[in-house]
C-alpha positions in Angstrom: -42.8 -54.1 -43.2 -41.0 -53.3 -40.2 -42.3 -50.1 -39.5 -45.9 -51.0 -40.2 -45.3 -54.0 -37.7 -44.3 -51.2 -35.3 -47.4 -49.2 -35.8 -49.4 -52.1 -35.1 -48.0 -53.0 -32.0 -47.5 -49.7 -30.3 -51.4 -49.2 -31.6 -52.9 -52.5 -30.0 -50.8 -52.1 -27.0 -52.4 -48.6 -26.6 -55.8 -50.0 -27.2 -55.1 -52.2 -24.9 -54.2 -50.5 -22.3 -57.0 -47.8 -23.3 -59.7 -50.9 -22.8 -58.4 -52.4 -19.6 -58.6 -48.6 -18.0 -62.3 -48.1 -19.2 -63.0 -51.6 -17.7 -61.8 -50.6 -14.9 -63.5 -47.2 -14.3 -66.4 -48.6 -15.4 -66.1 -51.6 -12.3 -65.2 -49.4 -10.4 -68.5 -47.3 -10.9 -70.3 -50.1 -10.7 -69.0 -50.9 -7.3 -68.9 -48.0 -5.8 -72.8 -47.3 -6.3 -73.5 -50.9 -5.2 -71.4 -50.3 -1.6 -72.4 -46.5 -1.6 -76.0 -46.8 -2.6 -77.2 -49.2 0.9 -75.1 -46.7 3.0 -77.1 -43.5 2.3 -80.2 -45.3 2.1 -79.3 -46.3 5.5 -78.6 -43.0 6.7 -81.2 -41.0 5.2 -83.8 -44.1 7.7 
């Protein structure tokens, strides 16, 4: 039992940490298109 409980926590903390780091690259995407998209459209008028 105590191994398996190991496994599962180092496995849902690494999932974890997997998801938040997606999220974030995926805001962060998001974002960055919104702010950089006006600027060229800007610049290119």
């Amino acid at each position: 039992m105590k191994i398996t409980t190991a496994i599962d926590k180092t496995f849902v903390e690494y999932t974890i940490v997997f998801l938040i780091m997606m999220l974030i690259i995926y805001f962060y995407v998001m974002f960055a298109g919104m702010i950089s998209a006006p600027k060229f459209t800007y610049a290119e008028f």
